[in-house]
N, C-alpha and C positions, 0 to 999 in steps of 0.2 A: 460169300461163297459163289462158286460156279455152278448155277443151274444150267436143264436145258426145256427148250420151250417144247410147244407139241409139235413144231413142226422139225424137231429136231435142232434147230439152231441154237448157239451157248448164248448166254448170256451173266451176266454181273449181276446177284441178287443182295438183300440184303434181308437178312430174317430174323425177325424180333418174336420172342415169345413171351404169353404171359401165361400166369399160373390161374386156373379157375375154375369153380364149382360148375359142375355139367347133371342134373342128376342125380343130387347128391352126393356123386363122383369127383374125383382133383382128375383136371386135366391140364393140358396146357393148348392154346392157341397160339400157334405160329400165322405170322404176316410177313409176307415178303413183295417185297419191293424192286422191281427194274433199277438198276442205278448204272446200268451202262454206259447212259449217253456222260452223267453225270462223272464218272470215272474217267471217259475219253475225255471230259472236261479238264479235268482236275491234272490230266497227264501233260494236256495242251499248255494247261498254264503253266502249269512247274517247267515246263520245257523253255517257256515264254522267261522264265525267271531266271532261267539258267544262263539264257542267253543274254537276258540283261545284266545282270551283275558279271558276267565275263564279257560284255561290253566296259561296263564303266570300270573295271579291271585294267582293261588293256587299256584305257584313255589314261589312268591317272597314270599309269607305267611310262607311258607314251609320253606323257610333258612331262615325268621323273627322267626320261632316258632323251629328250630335246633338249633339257638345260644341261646335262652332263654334255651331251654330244656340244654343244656351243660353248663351251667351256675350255671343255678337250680341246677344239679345233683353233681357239684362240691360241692355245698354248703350241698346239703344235704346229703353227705359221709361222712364228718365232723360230721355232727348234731348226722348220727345215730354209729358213731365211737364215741363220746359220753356218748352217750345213753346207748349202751353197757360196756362200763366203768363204768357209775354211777350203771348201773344192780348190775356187780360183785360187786360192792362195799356195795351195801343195801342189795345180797347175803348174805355178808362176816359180815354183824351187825345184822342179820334176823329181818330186818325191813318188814314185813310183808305190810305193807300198800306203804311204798315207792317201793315194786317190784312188785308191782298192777298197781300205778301209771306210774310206765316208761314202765312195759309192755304195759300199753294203749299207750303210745307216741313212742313204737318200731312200734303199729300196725298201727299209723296212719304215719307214716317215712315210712315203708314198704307199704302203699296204694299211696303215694308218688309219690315212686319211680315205682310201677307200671304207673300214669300217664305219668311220666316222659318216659316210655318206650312207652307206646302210642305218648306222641310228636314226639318221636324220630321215631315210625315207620312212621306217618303220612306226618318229612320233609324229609325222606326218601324214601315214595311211598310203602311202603312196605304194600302188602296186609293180611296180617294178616297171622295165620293159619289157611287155612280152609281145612276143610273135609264134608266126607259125613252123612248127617243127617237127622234124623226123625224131622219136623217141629213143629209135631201139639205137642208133651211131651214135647220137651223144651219150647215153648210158654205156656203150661198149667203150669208147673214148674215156669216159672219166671214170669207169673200173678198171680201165688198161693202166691209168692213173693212181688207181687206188691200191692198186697190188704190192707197188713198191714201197707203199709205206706198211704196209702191213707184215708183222716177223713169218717167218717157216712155217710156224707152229699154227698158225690160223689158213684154213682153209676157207674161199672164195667159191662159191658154188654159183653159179648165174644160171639160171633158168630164162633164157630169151632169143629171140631172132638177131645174129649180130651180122649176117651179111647178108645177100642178094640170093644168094644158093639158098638159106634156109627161110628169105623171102620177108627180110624186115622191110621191103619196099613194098608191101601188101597193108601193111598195118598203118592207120589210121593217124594224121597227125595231132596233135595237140597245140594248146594256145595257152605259153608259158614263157618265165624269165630264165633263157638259160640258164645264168649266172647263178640264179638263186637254186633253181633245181640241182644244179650239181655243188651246189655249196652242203643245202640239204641231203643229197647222198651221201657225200663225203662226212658228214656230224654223224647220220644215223652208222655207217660204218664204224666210226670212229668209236661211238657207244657202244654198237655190238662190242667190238675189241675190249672197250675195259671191259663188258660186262662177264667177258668170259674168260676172262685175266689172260690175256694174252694166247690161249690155246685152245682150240674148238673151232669152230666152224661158222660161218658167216655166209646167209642166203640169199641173194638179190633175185626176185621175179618181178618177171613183165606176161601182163596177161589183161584179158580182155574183161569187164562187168560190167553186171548188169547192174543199175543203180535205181532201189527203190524208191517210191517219194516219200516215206518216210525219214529216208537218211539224213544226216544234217554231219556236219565241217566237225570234229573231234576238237577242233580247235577254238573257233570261235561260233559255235554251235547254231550258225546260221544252214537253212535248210539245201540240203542237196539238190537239183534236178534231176527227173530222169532221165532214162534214156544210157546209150551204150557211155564206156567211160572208157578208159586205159587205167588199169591199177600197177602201179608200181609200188612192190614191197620188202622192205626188207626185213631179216630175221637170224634169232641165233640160237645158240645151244643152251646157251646161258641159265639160272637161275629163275629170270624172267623178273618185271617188276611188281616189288609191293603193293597190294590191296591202298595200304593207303597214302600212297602216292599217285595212284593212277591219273587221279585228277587232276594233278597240278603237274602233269608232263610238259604240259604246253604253258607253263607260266615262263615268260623270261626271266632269267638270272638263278631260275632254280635247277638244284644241281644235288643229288646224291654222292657226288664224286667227294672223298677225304679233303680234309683242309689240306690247304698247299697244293692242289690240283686241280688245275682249270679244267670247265667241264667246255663241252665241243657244243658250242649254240649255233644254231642255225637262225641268220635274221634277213625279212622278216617271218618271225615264225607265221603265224594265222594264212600272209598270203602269200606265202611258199605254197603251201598246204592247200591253199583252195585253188590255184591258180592252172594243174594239171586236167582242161578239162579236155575234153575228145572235142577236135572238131571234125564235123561231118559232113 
């Protein structure tokens, strides 16, 4: 139970009672016990476990998704050595329409093999290339991006500084992978959409937090610092997600989406995710 002491302050007790003769009377004796520290304990470590076993999670996933990715990329050195072969060769007859079409199938060989370099950095840990950057122009940039994929029927609401008049040159840069950030917007968009079957509303905010030191990564449950942040978040109308999935949002390859429909993954997940930090 929650007691409180004399000087007012709560604390975590714990109260055991026995039943006993007083005076030839039944009474009972209650003892109660401080167990606070004990309890901050016992939070510390489950937190400690959580983090561990979604460590060795993401390693086994990581050599699962390094031998596919080497695998893949064997295969697909072949496909676009090829590719290129059949090029020269529809060059060398000026088939006009057949150097159209293998150009389209060089471009999507070559979006390929960029995944394939995201697996490979993701079972390697590698965090990206990040540098220092203005938040608010690349988020207006790759939602000016995002509009055109999205139908009529979904609305786009952005809550953020997108030019100079309303002073996104005031706000604080960050130290991130472009690349991945805006890959990462563009999934979480993406999911908004199925999750609101194509019609409702879709919320992107940029705004300033405060970040406690108790907070820790959603993702790979390593601890936050404090200190000022940049929060970027998005949001929708939607139904919202099940209790018991919550936890495994951040697993790769997991996917709520119906068979037959690839779900929008963002890689790598953990340090997409950690990698937004304010610099100051």
């Amino acid at each position: 139970m929650t007691a409180t002491r004399k000087d007012g302050s709560r604390l975590q007790a714990e109260v055991r009672g026995t039943p006993m003769m007083y005076r030839g009377r039944r009474h009972v004796l209650y003892a109660t016990r401080d167990i606070t520290e004990r309890r901050a304990a016992e939070q510390r470590r489950g937190e400690l476990e959580r983090q561990l076993r979604q460590a060795q999670k993401m390693e086994a996933i990581g050599q699962l998704t390094g031998g596919i990715a080497h695998d893949f990329n064997n295969i697909l050195a072949s496909v676009i050595g090829y590719i290129v072969l059949a090029q020269e060769r529809a060059e060398a007859l000026a088939d006009a329409t057949l150097m159209r079409q293998l150009g389209q199938a060089h471009l999507a060989a070559d979006r390929a093999r960029e995944l394939i370099a995201q697996m490979l950095a993701f079972a390697r840990r590698q965090r990206g290339k990040r540098r220092v950057l203005a938040l608010a122009p690349l988020l207006h940039q790759t939602l000016s991006l995002l509009r055109a994929t999205l139908p009529s029927t979904v609305a786009l609401l952005v809550n953020c500084p997108v030019g100079r008049r309303r002073g996104w040159h005031r706000w604080p840069c960050v130290e991130a992978d472009p690349v991945q950030l805006e890959q990462v917007l563009f999934n979480l968009c993406i999911n908004a959409r199925d999750a609101i079957g194509g019609q409702g509303r879709i919320g992107v905010q940029l705004r300033r937090a405060e970040v406690g030191p108790t907070w820790h990564c959603a993702s790979c449950r390593a601890g936050v610092g404090g200190g000022d942040w940049v929060e970027l978040s998005v949001e929708d109308d939607g139904p919202g997600i099940a209790p018991e999935v919550v936890d495994r949002i951040f697993d790769p390859f997991f996917s709520t989406n119906r068979q037959g429909r690839a779900p929008a993954w963002a890689w790598p997940w953990c340090m997409a995710s950690c990698t937004t930090t304010v610099g100051t």
